[in-house]
N, C-alpha and C positions, 0 to 999 in steps of 0.2 A: 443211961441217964435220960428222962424225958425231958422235953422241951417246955416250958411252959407257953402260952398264947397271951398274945398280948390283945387287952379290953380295951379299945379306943372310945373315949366320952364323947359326949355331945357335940364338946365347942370344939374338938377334932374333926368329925364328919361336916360340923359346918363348917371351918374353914374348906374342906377339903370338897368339898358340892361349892360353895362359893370362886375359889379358885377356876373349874372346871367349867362352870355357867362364863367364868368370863371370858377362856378361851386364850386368853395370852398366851400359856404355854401346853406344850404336849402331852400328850397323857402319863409319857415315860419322866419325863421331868417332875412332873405332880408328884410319880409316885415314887422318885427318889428323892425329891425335898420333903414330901413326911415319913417315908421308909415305909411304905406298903404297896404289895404287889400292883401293879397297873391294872389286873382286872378289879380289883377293889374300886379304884375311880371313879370307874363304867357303873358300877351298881349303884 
């Protein structure tokens, strides 16, 4: 059975760069509060 991928939109990536620019919390926390790997963040 194949996986499908999941498309994350816009107002996703911008939350998710806004979070990051401010630095509060860790990269690993980031990206277990949207559920996307930690190097996603970085990019």
């Amino acid at each position: 059975m194949r996986c499908t991928r999941r498309n994350h939109g816009a107002t996703v990536k911008a939350q998710v760069t806004l979070a990051a620019v401010k630095g509060e919390k860790t990269l690993a926390e980031l990206a277990e509060r949207f559920r996307i790997h930690p190097t996603q963040v970085i990019e």
